[in-house]
PDB file with SEQRES, HELIX, SHEET and CRYST1 records, atoms N, CA, C and O in Angstrom:
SEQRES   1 A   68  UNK UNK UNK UNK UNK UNK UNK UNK UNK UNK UNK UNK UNK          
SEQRES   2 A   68  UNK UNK UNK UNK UNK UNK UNK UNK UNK UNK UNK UNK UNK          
SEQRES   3 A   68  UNK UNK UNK UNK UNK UNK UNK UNK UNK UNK UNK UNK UNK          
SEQRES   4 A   68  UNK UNK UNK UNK UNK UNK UNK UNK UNK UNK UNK UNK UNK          
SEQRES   5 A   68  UNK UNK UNK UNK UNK UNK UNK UNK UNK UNK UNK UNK UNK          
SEQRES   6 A   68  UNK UNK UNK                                                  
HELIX    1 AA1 UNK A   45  UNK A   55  1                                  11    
SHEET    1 AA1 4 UNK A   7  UNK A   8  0                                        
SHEET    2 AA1 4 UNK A  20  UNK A  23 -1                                        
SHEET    3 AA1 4 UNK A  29  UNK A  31 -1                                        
SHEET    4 AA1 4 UNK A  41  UNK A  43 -1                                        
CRYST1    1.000    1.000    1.000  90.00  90.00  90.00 P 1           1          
ATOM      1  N   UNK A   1     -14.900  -8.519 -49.559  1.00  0.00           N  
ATOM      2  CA  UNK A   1     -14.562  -9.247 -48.360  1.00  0.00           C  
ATOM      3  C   UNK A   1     -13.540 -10.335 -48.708  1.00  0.00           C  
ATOM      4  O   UNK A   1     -13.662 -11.046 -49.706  1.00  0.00           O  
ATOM      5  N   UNK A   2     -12.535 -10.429 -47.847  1.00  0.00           N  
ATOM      6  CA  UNK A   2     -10.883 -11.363 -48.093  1.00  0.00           C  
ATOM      7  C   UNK A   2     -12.125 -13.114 -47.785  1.00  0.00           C  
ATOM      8  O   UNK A   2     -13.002 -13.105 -46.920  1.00  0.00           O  
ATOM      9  N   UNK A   3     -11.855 -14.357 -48.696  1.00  0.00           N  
ATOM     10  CA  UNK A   3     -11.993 -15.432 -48.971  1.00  0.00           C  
ATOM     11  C   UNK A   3     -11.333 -15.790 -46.980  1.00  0.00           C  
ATOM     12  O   UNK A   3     -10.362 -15.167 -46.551  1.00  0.00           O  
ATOM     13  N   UNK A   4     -11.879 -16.543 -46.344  1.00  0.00           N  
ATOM     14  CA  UNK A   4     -11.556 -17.230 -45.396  1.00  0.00           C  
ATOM     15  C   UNK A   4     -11.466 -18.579 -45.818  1.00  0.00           C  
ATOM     16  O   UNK A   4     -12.199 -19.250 -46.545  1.00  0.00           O  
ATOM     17  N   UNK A   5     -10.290 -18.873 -45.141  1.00  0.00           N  
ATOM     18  CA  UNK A   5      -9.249 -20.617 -44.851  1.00  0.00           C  
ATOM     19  C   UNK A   5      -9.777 -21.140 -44.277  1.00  0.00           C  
ATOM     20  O   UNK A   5      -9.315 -20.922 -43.157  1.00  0.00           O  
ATOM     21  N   UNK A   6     -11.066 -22.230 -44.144  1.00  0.00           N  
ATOM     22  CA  UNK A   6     -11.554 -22.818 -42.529  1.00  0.00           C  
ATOM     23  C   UNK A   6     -10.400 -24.036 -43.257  1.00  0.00           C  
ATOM     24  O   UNK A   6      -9.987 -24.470 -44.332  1.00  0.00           O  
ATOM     25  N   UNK A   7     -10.234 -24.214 -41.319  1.00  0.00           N  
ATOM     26  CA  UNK A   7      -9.617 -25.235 -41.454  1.00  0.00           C  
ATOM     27  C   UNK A   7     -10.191 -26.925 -40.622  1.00  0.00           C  
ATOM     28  O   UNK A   7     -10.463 -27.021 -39.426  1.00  0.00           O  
ATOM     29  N   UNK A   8     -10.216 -27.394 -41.034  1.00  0.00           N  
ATOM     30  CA  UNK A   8     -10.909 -28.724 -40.486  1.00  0.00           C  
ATOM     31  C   UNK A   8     -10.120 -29.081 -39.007  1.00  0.00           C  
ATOM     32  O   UNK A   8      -8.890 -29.058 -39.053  1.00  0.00           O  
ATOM     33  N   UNK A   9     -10.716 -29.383 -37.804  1.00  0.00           N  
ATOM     34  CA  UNK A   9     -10.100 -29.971 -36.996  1.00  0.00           C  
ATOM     35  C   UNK A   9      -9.768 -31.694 -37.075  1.00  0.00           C  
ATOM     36  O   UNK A   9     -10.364 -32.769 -37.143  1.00  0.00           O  
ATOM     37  N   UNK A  10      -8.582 -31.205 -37.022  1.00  0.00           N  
ATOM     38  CA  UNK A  10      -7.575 -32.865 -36.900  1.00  0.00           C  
ATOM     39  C   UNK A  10      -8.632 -34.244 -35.986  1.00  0.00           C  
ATOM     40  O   UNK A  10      -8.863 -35.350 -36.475  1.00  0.00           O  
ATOM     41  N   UNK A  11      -8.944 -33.936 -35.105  1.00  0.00           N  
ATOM     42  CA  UNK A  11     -10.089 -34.431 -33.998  1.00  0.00           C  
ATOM     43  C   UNK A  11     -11.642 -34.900 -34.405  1.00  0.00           C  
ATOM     44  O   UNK A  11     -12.439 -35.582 -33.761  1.00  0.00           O  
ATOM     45  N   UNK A  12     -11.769 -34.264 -35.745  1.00  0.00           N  
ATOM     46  CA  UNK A  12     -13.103 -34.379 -36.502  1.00  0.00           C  
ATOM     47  C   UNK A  12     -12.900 -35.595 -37.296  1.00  0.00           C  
ATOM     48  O   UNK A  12     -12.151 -35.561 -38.272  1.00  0.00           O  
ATOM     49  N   UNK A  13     -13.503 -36.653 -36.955  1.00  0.00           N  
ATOM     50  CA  UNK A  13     -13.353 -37.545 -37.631  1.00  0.00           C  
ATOM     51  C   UNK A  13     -14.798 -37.944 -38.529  1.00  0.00           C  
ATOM     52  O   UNK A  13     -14.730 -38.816 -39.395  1.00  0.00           O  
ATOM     53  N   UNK A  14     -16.004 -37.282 -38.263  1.00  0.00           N  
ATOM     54  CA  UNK A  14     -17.193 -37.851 -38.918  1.00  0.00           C  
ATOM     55  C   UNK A  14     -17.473 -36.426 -39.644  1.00  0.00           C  
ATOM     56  O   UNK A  14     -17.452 -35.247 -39.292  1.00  0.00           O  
ATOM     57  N   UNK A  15     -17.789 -37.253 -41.020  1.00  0.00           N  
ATOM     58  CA  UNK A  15     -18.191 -35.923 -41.857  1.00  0.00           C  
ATOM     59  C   UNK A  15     -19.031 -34.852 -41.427  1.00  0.00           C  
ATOM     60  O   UNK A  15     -18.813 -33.694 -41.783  1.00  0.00           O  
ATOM     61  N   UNK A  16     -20.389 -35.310 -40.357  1.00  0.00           N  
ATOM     62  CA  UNK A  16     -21.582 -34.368 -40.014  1.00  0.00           C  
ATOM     63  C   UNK A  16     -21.126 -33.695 -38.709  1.00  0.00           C  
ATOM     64  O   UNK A  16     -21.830 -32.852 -38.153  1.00  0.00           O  
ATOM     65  N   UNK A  17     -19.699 -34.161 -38.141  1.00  0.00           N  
ATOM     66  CA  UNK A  17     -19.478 -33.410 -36.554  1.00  0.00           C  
ATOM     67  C   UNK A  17     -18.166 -33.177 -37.019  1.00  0.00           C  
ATOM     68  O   UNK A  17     -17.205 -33.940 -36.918  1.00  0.00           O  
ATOM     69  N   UNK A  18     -18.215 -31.868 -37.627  1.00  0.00           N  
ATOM     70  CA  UNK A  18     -16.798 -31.420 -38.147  1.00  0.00           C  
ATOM     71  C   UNK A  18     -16.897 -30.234 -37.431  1.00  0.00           C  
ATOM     72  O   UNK A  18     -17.994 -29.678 -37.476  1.00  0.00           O  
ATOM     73  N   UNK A  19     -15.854 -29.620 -36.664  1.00  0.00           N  
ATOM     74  CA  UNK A  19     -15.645 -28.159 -36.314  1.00  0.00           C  
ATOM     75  C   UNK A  19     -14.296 -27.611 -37.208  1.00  0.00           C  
ATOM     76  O   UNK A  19     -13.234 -28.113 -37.574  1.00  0.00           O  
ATOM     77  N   UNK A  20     -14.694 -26.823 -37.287  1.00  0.00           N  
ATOM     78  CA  UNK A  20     -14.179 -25.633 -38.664  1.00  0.00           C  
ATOM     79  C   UNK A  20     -13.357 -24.226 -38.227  1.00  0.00           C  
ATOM     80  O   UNK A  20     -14.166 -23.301 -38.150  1.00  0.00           O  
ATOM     81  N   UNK A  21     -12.325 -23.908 -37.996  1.00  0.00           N  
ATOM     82  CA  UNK A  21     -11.583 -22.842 -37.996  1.00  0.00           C  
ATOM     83  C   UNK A  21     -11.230 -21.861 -38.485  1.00  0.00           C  
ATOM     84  O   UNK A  21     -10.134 -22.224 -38.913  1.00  0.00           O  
ATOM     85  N   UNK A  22     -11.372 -20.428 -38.875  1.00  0.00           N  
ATOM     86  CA  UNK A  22     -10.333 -19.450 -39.731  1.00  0.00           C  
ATOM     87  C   UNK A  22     -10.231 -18.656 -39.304  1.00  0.00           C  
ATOM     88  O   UNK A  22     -11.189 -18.291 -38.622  1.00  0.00           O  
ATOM     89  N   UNK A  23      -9.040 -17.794 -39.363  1.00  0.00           N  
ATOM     90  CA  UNK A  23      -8.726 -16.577 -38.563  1.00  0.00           C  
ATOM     91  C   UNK A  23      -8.808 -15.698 -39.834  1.00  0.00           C  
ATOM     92  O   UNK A  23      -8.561 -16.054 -40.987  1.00  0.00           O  
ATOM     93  N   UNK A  24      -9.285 -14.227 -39.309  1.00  0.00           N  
ATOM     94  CA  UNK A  24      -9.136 -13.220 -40.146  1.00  0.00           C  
ATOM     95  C   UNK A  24      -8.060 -12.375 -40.308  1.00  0.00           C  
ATOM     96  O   UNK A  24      -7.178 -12.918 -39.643  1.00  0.00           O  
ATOM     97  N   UNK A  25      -7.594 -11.353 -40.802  1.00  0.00           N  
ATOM     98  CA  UNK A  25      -6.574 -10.526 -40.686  1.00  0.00           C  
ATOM     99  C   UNK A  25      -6.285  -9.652 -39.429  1.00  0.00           C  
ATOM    100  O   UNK A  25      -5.445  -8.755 -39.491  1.00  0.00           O  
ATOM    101  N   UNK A  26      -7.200  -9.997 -37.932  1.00  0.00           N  
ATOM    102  CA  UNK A  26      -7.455  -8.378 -37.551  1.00  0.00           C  
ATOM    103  C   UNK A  26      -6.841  -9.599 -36.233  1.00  0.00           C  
ATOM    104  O   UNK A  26      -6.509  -9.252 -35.099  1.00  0.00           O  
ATOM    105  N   UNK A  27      -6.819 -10.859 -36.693  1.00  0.00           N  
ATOM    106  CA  UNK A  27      -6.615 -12.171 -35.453  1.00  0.00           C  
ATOM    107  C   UNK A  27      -7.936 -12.976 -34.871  1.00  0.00           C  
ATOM    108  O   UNK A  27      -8.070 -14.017 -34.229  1.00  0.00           O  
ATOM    109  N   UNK A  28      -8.870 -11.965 -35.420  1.00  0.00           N  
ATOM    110  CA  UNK A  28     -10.386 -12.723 -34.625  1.00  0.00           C  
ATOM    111  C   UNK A  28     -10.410 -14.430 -35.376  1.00  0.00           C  
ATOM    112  O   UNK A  28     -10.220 -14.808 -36.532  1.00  0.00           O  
ATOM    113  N   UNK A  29     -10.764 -15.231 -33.983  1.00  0.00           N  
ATOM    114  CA  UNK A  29     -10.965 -16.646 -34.559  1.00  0.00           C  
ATOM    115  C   UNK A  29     -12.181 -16.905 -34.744  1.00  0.00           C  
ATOM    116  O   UNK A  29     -13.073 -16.644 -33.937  1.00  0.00           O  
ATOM    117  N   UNK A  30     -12.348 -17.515 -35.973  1.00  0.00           N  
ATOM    118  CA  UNK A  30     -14.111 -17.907 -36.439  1.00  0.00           C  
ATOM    119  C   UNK A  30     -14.106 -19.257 -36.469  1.00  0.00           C  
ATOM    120  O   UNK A  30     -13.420 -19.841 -37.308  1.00  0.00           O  
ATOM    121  N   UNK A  31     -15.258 -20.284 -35.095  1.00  0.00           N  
ATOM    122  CA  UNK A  31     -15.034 -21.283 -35.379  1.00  0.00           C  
ATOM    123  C   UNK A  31     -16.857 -21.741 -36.250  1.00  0.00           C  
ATOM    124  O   UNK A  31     -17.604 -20.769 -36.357  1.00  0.00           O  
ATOM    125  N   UNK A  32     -17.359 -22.983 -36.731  1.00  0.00           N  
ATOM    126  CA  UNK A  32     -18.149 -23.165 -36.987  1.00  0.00           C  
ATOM    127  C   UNK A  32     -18.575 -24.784 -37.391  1.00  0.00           C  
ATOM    128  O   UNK A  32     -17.509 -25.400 -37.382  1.00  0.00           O  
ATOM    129  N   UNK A  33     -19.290 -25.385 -37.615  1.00  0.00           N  
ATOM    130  CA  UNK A  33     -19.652 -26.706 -37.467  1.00  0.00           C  
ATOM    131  C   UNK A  33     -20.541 -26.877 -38.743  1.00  0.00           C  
ATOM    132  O   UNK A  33     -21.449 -26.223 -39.255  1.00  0.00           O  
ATOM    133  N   UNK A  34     -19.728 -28.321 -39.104  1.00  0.00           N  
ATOM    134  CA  UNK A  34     -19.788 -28.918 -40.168  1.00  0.00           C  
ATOM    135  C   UNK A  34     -21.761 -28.791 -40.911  1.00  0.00           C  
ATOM    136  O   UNK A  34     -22.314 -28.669 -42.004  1.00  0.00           O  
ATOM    137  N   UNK A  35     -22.086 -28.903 -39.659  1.00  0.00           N  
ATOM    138  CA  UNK A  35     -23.866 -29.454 -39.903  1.00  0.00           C  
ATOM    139  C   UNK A  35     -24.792 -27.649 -40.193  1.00  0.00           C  
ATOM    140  O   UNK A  35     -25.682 -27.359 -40.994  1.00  0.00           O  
ATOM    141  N   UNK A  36     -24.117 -26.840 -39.213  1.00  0.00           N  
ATOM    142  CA  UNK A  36     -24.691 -25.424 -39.479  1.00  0.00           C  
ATOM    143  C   UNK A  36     -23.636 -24.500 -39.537  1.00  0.00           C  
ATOM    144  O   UNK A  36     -23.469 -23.671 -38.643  1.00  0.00           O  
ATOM    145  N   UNK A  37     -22.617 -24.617 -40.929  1.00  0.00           N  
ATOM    146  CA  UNK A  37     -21.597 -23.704 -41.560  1.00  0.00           C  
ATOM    147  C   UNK A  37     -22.645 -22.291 -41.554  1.00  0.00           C  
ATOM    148  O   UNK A  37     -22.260 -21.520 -42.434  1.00  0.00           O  
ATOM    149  N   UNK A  38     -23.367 -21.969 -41.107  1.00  0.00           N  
ATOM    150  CA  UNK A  38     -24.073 -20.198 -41.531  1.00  0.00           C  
ATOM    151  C   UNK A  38     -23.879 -19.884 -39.857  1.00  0.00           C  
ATOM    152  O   UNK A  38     -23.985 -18.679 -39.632  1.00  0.00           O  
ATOM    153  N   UNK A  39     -23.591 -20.789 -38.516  1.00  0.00           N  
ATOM    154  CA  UNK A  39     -23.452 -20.374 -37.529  1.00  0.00           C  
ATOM    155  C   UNK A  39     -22.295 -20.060 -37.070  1.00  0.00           C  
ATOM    156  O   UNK A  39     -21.754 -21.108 -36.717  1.00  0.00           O  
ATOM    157  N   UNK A  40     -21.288 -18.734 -36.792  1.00  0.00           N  
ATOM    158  CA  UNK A  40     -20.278 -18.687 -36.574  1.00  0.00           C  
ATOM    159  C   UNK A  40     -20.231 -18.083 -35.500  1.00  0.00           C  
ATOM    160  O   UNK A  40     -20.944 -17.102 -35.292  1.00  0.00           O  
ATOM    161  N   UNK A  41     -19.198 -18.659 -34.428  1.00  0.00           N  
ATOM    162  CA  UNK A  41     -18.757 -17.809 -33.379  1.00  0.00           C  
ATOM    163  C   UNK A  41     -17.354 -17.128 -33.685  1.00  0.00           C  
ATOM    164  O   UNK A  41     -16.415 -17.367 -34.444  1.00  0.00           O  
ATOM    165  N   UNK A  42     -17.589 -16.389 -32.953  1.00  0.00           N  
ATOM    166  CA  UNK A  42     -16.239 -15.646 -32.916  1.00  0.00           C  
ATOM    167  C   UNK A  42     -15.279 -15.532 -31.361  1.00  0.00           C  
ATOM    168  O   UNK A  42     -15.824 -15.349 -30.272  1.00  0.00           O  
ATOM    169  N   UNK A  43     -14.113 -15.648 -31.507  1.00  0.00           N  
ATOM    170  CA  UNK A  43     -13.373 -15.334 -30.013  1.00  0.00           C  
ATOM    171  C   UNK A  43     -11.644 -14.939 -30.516  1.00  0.00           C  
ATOM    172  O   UNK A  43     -11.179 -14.958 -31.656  1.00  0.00           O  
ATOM    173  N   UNK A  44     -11.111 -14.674 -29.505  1.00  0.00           N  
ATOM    174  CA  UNK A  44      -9.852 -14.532 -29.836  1.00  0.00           C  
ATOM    175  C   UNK A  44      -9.075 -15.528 -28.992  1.00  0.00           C  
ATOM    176  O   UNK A  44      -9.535 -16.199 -28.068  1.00  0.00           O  
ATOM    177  N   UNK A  45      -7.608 -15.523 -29.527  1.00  0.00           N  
ATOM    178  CA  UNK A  45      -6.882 -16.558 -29.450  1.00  0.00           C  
ATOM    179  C   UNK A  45      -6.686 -16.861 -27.676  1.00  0.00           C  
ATOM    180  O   UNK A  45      -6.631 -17.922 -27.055  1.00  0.00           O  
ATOM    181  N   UNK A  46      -6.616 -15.490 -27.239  1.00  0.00           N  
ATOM    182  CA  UNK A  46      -6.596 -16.411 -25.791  1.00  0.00           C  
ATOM    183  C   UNK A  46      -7.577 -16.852 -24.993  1.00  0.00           C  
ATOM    184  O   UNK A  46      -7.420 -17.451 -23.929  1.00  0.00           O  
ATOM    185  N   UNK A  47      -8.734 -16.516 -25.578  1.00  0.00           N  
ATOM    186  CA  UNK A  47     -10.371 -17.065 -25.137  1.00  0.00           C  
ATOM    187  C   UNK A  47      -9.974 -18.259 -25.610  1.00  0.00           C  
ATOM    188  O   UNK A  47      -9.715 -18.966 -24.636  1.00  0.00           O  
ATOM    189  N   UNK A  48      -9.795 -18.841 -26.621  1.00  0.00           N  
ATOM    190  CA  UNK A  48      -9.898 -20.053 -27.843  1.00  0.00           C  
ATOM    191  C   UNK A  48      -8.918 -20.836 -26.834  1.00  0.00           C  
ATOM    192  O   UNK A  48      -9.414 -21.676 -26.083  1.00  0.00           O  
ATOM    193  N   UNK A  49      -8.036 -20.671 -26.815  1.00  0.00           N  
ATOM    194  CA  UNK A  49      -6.593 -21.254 -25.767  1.00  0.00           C  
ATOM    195  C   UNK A  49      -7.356 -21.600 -24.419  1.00  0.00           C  
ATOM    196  O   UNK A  49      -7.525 -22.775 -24.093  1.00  0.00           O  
ATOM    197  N   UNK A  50      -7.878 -20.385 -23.531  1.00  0.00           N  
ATOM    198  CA  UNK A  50      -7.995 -21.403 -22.574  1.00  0.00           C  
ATOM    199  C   UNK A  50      -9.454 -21.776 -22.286  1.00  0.00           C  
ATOM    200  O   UNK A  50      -9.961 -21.685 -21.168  1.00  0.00           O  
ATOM    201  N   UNK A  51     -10.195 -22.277 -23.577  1.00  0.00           N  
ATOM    202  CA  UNK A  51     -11.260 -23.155 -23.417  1.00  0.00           C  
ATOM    203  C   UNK A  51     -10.685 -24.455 -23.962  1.00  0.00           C  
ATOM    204  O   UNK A  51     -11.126 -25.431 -23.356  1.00  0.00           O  
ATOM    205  N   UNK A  52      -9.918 -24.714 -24.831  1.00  0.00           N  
ATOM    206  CA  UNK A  52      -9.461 -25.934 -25.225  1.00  0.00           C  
ATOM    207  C   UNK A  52      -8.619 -26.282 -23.510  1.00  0.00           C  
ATOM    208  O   UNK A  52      -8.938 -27.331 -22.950  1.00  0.00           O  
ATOM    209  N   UNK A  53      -7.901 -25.623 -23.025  1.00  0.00           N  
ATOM    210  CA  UNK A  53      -7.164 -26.039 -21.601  1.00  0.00           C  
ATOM    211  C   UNK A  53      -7.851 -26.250 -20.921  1.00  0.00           C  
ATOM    212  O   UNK A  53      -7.404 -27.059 -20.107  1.00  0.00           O  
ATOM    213  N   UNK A  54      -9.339 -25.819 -20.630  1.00  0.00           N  
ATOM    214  CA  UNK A  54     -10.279 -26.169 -18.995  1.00  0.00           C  
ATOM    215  C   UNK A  54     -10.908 -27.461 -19.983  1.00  0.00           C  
ATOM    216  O   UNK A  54     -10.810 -28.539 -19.396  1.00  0.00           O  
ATOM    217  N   UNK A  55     -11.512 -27.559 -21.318  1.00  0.00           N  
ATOM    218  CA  UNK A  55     -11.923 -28.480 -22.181  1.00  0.00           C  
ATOM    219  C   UNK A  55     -11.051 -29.690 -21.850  1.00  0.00           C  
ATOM    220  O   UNK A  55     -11.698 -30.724 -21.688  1.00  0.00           O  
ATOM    221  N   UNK A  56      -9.994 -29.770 -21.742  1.00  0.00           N  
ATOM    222  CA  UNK A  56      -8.491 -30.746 -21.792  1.00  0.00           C  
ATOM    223  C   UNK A  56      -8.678 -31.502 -20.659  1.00  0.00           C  
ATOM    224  O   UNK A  56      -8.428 -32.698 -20.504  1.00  0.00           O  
ATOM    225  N   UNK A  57      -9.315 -30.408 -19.578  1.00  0.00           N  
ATOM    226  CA  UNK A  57      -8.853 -31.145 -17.974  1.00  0.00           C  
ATOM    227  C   UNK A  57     -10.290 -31.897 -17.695  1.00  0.00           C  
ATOM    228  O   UNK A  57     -10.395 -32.748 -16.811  1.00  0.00           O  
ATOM    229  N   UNK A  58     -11.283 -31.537 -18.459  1.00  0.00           N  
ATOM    230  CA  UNK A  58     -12.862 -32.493 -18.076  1.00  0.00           C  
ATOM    231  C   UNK A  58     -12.656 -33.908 -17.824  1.00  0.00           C  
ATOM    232  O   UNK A  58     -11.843 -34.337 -18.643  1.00  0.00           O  
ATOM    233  N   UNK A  59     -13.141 -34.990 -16.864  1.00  0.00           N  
ATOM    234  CA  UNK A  59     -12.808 -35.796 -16.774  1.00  0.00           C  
ATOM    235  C   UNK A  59     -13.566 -36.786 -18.397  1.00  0.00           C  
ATOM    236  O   UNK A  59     -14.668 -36.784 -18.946  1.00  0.00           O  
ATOM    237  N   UNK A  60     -12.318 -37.468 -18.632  1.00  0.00           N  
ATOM    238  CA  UNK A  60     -12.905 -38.119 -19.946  1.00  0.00           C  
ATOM    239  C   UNK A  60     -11.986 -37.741 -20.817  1.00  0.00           C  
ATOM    240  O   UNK A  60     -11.832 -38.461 -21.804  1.00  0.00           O  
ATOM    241  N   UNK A  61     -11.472 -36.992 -20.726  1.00  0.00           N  
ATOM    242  CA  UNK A  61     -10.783 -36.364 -21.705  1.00  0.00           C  
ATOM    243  C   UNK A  61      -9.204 -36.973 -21.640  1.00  0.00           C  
ATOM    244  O   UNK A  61      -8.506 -36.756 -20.649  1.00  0.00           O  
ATOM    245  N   UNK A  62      -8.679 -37.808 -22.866  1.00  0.00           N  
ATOM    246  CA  UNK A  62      -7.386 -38.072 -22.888  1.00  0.00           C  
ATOM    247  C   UNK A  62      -6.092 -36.782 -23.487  1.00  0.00           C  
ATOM    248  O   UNK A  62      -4.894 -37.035 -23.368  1.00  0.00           O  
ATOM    249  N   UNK A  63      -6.488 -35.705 -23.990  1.00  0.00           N  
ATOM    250  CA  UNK A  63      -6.147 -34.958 -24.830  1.00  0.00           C  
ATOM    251  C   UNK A  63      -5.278 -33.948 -24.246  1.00  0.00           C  
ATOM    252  O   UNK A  63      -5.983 -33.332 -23.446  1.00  0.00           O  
ATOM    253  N   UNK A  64      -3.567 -33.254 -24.245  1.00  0.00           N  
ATOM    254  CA  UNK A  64      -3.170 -32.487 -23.056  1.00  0.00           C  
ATOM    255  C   UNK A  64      -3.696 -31.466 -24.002  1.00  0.00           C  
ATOM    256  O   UNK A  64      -4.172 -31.558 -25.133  1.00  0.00           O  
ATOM    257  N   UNK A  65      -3.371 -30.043 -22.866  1.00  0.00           N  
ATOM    258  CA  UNK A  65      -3.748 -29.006 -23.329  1.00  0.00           C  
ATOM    259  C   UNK A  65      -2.267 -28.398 -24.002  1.00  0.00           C  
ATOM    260  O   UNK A  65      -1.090 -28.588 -23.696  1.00  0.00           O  
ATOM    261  N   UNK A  66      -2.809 -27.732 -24.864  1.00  0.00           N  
ATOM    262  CA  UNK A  66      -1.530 -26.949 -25.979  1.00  0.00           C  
ATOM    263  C   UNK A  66      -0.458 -26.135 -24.534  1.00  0.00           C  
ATOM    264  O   UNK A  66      -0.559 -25.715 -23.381  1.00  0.00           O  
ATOM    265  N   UNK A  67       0.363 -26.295 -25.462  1.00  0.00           N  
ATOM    266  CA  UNK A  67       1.729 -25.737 -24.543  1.00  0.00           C  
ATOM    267  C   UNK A  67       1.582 -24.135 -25.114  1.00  0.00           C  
ATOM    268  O   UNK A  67       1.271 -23.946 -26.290  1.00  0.00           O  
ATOM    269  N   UNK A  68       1.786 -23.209 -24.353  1.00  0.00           N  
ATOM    270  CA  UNK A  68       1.779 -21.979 -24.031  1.00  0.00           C  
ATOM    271  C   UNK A  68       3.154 -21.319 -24.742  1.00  0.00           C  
ATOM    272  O   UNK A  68       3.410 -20.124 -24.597  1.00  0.00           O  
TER     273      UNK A  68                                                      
END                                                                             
């Protein structure tokens, strides 16, 4: 099995509430969290895209959504 890249989100600022990123070769995105790394979801990039965009528009949220 190919070694996966997680990548830390920029946004994670506390060691125990870290969300974790890596994509595989096939494009599937694996995200997972700092506190239970053995729990992984999986989605693809345009699932992933527009939950960070409806995520973006919650009230509270200062953050725009990624440009398309």
């Amino acid at each position: 099995m190919t070694e996966l890249n997680w990548q830390k989100s920029t946004y994670s600022e506390e060691a125990s509430s870290c969300v974790y990123l890596a994509a595989t070769r096939t494009g599937t995105i694996l995200l997972r969290e700092s506190d239970e790394p053995q729990t992984i979801l999986t989605t693809g990039t345009p699932q992933l895209a527009a939950l960070i965009s409806t995520l973006c528009t919650l009230p509270g949220t200062s953050h725009q959504p990624p440009s398309a």
